[in-house]
C-alpha positions as CSV (number, residue, x, y, z in Angstrom):
1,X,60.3,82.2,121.0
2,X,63.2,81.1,118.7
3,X,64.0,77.4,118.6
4,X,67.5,78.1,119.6
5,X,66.0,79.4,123.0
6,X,63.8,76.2,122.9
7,X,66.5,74.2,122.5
8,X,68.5,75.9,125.3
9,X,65.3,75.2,127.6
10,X,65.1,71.4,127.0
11,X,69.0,71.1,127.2
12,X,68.4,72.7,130.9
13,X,65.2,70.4,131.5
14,X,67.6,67.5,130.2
15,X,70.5,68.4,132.7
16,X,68.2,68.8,135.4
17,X,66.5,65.6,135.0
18,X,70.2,64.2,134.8
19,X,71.0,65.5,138.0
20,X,68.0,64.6,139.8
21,X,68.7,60.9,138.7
22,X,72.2,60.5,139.8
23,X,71.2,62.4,143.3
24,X,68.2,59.8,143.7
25,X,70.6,57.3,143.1
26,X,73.2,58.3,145.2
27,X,71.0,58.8,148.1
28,X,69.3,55.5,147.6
29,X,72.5,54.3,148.2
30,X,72.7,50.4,149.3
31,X,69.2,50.3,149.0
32,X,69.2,49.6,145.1
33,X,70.1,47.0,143.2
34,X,72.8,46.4,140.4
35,X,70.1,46.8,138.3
36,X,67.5,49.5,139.5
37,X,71.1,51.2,139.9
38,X,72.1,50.4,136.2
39,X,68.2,51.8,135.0
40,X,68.9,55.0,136.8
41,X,72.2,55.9,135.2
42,X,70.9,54.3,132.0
43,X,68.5,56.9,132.1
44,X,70.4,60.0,133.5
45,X,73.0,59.1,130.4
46,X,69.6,59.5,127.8
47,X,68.7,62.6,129.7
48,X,72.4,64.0,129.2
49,X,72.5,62.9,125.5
50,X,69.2,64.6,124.6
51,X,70.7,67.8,126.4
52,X,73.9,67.9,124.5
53,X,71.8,67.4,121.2
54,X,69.9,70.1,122.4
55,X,73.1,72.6,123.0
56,X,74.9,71.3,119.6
57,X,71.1,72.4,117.7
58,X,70.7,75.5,119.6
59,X,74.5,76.2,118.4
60,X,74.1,75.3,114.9
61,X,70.7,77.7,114.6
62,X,72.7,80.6,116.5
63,X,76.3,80.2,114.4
64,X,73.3,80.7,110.9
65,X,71.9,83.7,112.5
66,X,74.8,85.1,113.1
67,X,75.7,84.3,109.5
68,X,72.8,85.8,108.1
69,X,73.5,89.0,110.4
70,X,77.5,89.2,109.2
71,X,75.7,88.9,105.4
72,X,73.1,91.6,106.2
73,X,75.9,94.2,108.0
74,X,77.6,93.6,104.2
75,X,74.7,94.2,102.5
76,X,74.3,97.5,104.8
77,X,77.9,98.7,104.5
78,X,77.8,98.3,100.3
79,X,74.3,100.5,100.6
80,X,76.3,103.0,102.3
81,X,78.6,102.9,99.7
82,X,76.2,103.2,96.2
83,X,73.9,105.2,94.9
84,X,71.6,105.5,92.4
85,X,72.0,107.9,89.3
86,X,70.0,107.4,86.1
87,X,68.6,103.8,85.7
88,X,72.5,102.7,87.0
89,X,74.0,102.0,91.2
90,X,77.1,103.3,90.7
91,X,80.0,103.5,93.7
92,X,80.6,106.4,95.0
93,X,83.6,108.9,94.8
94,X,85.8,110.7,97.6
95,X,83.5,113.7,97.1
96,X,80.5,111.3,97.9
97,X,79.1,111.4,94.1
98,X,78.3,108.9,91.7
99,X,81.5,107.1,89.6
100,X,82.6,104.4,87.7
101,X,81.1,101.8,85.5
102,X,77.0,101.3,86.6
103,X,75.5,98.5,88.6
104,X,72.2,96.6,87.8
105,X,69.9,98.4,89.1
106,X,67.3,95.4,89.1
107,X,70.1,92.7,90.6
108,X,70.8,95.1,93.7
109,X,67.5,96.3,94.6
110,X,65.9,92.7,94.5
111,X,68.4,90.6,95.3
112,X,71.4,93.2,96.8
113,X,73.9,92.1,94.5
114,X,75.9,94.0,92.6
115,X,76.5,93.0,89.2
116,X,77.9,95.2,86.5
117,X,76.4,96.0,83.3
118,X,77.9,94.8,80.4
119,X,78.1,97.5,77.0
120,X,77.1,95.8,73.5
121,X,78.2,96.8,70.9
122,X,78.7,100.8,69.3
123,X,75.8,99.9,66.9
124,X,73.5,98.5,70.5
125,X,71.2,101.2,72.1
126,X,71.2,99.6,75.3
127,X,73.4,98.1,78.1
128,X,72.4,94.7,79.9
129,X,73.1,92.9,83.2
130,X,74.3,90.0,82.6
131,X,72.8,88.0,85.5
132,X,69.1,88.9,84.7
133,X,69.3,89.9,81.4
134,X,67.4,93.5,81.8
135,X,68.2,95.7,79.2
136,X,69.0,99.6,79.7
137,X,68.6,102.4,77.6
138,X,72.8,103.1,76.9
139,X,72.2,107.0,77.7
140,X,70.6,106.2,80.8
141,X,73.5,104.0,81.8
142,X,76.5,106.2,81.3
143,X,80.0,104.2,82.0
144,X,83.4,105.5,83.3
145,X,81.0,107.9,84.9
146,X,82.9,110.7,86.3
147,X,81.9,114.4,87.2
148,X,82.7,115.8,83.8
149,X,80.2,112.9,82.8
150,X,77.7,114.0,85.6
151,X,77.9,117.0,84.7
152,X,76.5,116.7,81.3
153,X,73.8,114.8,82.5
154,X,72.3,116.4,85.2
155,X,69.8,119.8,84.0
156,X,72.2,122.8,84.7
């Protein structure tokens, strides 16, 4: 069970102990004291403070999963929109193919970030992320990648 449901459990328990308090008090009536009346509705008050804490922590762990769940429904919807050609994550085009300039391939499928590979120079055999640092073979990268590009890549 997740400790937001814990916490919604002892906030009840809490709010239920309150209750009974200020019902035993109120039916004790005359009977009590100033100050077996004062413990009572010292204690109901406790009760009720532990059982907002308990909502407001129950909130707080429900308003992050429903973080992490918006972050994963992201991460699901740029999936949807990538794919993988050569050692490159490129986005894809109207026609549902490969275009553009490449992705790391290491950056999205570890950490599901895209992050675009950087060209060195004309002399450089190899393009590089430039968040991890991994190094591509340049032919195996191809940028500006369009279908006249995919074309001469892919075995006829």
């Amino acid at each position: 069970m997740s400790t937001a449901m814990l916490a919604v459990f002892e906030a009840a328990e809490g709010l239920k102990l309150a209750a009974d308090l200020i019902k035993s008090a109120m039916a004790a009536g005359d009977a009590l004291d100033k100050a077996e009346m004062r413990f009572k509705l010292a204690d109901a008050l406790n009760a009720l403070a532990d059982a907002k804490n308990s909502v407001t922590d129950a909130k707080e762990e429900l308003q992050q999963a429903y973080k992490e769940l918006d972050e994963m429904h992201e991460k699901l919807k740029l999936k949807a929109k990538t794919v993988r050609f050569k050692d490159g994550y490129y986005e894809l085009d109207g026609e549902g193919a490969a275009s553009g300039d490449p992705y790391c391939s290491k950056c999205w499928e570890v950490d599901h970030r895209l992050v675009h590979l950087v060209r060195g120079d004309r002399t450089e055999q190899f393009t590089y992320c430039p968040s991890c640092k991994q190094k591509y073979s340049r032919w195996a990268t191809p940028f500006e990648l369009d279908a006249e590009i995919r074309k001469k890549y892919e075995p006829a």
